[in-house]
N, C-alpha and C positions, 0 to 999 in steps of 0.2 A: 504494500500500500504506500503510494506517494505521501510525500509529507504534507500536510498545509501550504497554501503560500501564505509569506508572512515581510508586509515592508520591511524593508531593512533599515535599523534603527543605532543607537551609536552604540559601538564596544562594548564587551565587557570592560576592556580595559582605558577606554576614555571614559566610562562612566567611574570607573577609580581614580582615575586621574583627576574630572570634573572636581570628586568627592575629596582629594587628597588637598587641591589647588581651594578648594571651598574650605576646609578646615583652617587652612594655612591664612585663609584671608581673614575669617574669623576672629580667629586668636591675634593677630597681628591687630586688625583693629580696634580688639577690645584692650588689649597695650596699647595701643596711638591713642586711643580715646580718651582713660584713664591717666597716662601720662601727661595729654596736655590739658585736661579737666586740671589736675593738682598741680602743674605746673605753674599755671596762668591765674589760679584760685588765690597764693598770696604773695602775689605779685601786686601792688598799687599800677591804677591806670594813669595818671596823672604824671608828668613831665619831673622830675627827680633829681634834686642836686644837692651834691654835701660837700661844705668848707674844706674837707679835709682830704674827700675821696674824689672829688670833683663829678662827672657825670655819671649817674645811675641808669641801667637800664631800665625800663616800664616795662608793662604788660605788652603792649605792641609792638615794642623792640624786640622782645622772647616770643612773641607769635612770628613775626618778620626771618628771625632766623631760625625757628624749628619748625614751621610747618612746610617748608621745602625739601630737608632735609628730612624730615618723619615722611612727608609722600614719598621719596625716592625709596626710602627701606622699606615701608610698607609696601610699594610697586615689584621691589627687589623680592621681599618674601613671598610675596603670591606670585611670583615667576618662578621661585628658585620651589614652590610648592606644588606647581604644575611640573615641571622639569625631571623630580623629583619623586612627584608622584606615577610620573609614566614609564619610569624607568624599575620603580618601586613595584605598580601593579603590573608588567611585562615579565619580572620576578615572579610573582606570586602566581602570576598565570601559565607561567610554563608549565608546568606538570598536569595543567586542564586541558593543553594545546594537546600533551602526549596523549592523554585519554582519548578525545576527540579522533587525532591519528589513529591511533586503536582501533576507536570505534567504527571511523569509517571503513579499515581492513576489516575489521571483520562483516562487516554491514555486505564488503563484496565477498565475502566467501572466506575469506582467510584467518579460517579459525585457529591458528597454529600461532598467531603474534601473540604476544605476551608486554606489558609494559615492564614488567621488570623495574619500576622506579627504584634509581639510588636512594641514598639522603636517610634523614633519619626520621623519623616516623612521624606526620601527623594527620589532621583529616584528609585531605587531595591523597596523599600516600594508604590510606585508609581505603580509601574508593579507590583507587590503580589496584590494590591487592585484593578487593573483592571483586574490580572486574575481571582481572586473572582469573580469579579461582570461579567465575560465572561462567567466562571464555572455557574454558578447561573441562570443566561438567557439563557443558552443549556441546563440546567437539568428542566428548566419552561418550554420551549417550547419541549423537550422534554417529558415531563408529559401531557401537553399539547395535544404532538400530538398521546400520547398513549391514554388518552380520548375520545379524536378527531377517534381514529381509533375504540375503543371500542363502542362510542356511533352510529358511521357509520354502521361500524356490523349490530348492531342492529336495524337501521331504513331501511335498505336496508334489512335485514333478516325477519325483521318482515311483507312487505306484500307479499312477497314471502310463508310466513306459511301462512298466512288468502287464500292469493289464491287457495293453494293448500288444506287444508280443506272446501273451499266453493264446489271447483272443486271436491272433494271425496263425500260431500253430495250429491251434485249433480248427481253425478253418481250412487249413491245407490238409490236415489229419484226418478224414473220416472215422476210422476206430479210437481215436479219443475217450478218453473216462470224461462223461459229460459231470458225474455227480463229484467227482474229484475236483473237475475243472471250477464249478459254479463254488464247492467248497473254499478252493483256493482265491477266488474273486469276493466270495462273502470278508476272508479274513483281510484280506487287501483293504476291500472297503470300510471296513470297523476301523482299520488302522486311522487309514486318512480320515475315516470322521473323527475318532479321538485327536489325532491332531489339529482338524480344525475348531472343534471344543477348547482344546487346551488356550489355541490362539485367541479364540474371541473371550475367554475370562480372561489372559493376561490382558488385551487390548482391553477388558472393561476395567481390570483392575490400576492399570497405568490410567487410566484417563477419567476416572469418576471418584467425586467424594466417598469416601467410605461412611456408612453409616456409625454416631458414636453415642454407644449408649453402655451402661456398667455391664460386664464379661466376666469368666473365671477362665483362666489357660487353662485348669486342671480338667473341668467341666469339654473343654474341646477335645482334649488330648484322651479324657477318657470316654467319649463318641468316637474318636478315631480307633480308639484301641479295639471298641467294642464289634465296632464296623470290620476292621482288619481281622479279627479272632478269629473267623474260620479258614481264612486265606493263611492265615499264621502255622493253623493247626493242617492245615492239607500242607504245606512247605515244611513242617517241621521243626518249625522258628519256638524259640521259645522266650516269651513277654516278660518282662520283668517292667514291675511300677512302681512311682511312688510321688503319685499326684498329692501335692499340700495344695491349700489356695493360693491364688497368684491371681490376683484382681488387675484387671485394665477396663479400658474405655475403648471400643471401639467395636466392629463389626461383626457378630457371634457367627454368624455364616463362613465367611473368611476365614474367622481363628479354624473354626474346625477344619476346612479346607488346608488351612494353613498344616496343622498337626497331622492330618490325614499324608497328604506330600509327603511327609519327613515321615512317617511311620510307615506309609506305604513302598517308601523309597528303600528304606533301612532293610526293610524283609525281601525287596526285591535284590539287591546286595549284600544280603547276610554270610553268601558263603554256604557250603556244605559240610564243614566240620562244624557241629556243637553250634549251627545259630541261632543268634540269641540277640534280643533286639531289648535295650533299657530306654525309659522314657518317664522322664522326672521333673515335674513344676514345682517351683520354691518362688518364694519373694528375698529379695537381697537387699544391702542396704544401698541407697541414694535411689528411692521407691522404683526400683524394678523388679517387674513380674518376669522370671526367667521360665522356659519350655529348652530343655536337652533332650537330644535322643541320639544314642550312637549302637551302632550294631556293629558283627562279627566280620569277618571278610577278608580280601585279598590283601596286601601291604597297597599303601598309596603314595604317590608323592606329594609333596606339597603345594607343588606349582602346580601340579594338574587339580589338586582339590579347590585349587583358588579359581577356574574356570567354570566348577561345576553348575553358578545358578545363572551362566550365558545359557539364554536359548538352542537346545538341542544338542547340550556340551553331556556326552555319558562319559568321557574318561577312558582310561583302558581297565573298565572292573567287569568283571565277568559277572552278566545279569543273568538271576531269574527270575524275572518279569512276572508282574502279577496281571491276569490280566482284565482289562477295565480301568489301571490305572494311568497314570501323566507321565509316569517314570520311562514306560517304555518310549515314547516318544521322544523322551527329553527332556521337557519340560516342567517337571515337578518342582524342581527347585527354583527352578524361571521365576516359576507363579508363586513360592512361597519365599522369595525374595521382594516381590512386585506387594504384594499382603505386607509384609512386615517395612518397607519403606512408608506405603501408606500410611499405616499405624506411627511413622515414626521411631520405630526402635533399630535393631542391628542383629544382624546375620553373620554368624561365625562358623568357618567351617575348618577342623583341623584333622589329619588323616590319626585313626587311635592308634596308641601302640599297641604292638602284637596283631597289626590289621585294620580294617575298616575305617568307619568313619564318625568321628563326634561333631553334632550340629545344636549351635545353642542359637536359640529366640532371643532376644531382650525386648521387651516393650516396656514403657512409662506405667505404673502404676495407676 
C-alpha cells in the first residue's frame, strides 16, 4: 500500500534548529532586558557634574553606549544559536537518518541489513536494537515460512505422483489386485488428508486469537493420556504420571491438542526396548505452569532435536507411527510449538540420556 501524500513541510532538523535559535533568543533577551531594566533604574536622568570628578554620565549616556553594543550580542547569540543548533540537531539526528536507511532497505526486500548502531546506549540506540531484532524475526519467520511452503509442496505433491503412477500401472495391467490397489489409494489418501488437517490448524493457530479463559495443564495432559491408553497398550508403551495442578489462562482445546502432540509423538518414538513414555505437570516458581514428557528411544543429536518443531522436520528416529496422528506427517510439534507461542510461554527440546527425547511446556501461570 502507497503511503499518503503529505506537503512537504520543514525538517526534523530545522524545526530543532528553529527550536535551539528560539531558546537562545529567549534567554539572551530576558538578560538584555533585565540588564538594562537595572542598569538604567539608578542611574539619575538629568545632566551631572561634580567639582571634583568633573562630568558624570546620565541615564542617556548609559543607554547611548549599551544599547548598540547589547543589540550586537544579542544579534551575535541568536546567530551563534541557530548555527549551533543545526549542527547540534544534525548530531542528534544521525542515528534517525541510519534507521530511516534501514528502513527503506528493508521496505525493498533487504531483510538481511542490520543497523548495528555504535555509541553507547540511549533511546535512538534503543529503537536501532529493536528494529534489529524486528528485522531479524521477519527475515526467521520468513525463511521459515519459505521452508514451510517448500516442504508442503512436496508432501502434498508427492502422493498425488504415487497415485497417479499406481493408477497408470494399473491401467496398463489388466490382472491387477483391484482390492489391493483401491486399498493402497485409500491409505495415500488418509495421509494427504491428515496433512492437510495438520496445515489448516497450524495456519489457524499462527493467525487467530486464542481463546483465554482459566485451564489446568494436568487436566489436558490427562485427556491426552486417556485418549493415547489404548494406542499405548496395542504399542507396548508403558505411561508413567504424575499430573499436580498447573493452572494457566488460555485455550483448553489447544492445551489438550497441545499435550496430545507430545504424548502422541513420545509413543510414536519410544523405541522397542522397555518403552516407556513419562509425562509430569508441576507449577514452578516465577508463576509457571510446567507440562514434561520424555520417552525411551534411539540416541539423538542435538542439533537435529533443535529442528524438530520446523514443519515436516522427523529427524533420523526410527518411527512407529501411530496412526491418526500429526507425528507421522511431521507436524506434531509444528502445531504444538504454534499453541505454546500463542499462549506465550516456551518450548524446550533436549535429546534424554541413555536415548530419546525430553520436551518441556512452560506457560505463565
Amino acid at each position: 500500500m502507497n503511503a499518503p501524500y503529505r506537503p512537504r513541510g520543514l525538517s526534523i532538523r530545522m524545526k530543532l534548529t528553529l527550536t535551539y535559535a528560539g531558546v537562545a533568543a529567549l534567554a539572551g533577551g530576558v538578560i538584555w532586558a533585565v540588564a538594562l531594566a537595572y542598569a538604567v533604574r539608578y542611574v539619575p536622568t538629568g545632566p551631572l557634574n561634580d567639582a571634583n570628578r568633573g562630568w558624570i554620565p546620565n541615564q542617556q549616556d548609559l543607554l547611548n553606549a549599551f544599547l548598540p553594543r547589547a543589540t550586537l550580542a544579542y544579534a551575535i547569540v541568536v546567530l551563534a544559536g541557530f548555527i549551533g543548533g543545526w549542527f547540534l540537531a544534525g548530531r542528534v539526528l544521525r542515528p534517525v537518518h541510519a534507521i530511516t536507511d534501514a528502513a527503506r532497505l528493508v521496505s525493498q526486500g533487504s531483510l538481511s541489513h542490520r543497523i548495528a548502531m555504535p555509541g553507547a546506549g540511549d533511546e535512538l540506540h534503543d529503537l536501532a536494537d529493536v528494529f534489529d531484532d524486528m528485522v531479524a524475526q521477519v527475515e526467521g519467520r520468513l525463511n521459515e515460512q519459505r521452508r514451510f511452503a517448500a516442504n508442503a509442496s512436496h508432501e502434498l505433491r508427492t502422493p498425488l505422483a504415487v497415485t497417479r503412477t499406481m493408477l497408470e500401472v494399473a491401467a496398463t495391467d489388466p490382472q491387477a489386485d483391484t482390492e489391493q490397489l483401491i486399498q493402497r489409494l485409500a491409505s495415500i489418501n488418509d495421509r494427504a488428508s491428515a496433512t492437510i488437517e495438520a496445515l489448516l490448524l497450524l495456519s489457524r493457530v499462527d493467525n487467530t486469537a486464542v481463546t483465554r479463559v482459566p485451564a489446568d495443564l494436568s487436566l489436558a495432559a490427562e485427556e491426552a493420556l486417556e485418549s493415547a491408553l489404548p494406542l499405548a497398550e496395542k504399542r507396548g508403551v508403558t505411561l508413567i504420571e504424575r499430573c499436580d495442578p498447573a493452572p494457566v489462562i488460555g485455550d483448553p482445546v489447544l492445551l489438550v491438542r497441545l499435550a496430545a502432540n507430545l504424548v502422541g509423538n513420545a509413543i510414536a518414538y519410544s523405541g522397542t526396548v522397555e518403552p516407556t513414555v513419562w509425562v509430569c505437570t508441576e507449577t514452578r516458581p516465577g508463576a509457571r505452569s510446567v507440562l514434561t514428557v520424555e520417552n525411551t528411544g534411539a540416541e539423538l543429536d542435538a542439533d537435529a532435536v533443535a529442528t524438530f518443531t520446523e514443519p515436516f522436520a522427523r529427524g533420523e528416529r526410527t518411527a512407529r507411527r501411530a496412526e491418526g496422528d500429526t507425528a507421522g506427517v511431521g507436524l506434531g510439534l509444528a502445531i504444538t510449538a504454534s499453541i505454546v507461542r500463542a499462549h506465550g510461554g516456551s518450548l524446550q527440546l533436549y535429546p534424554r540420556p541413555g536415548g530419546g527425547l525430553y520436551v518441556e511446556v512452560s506457560l505463565p501461570s
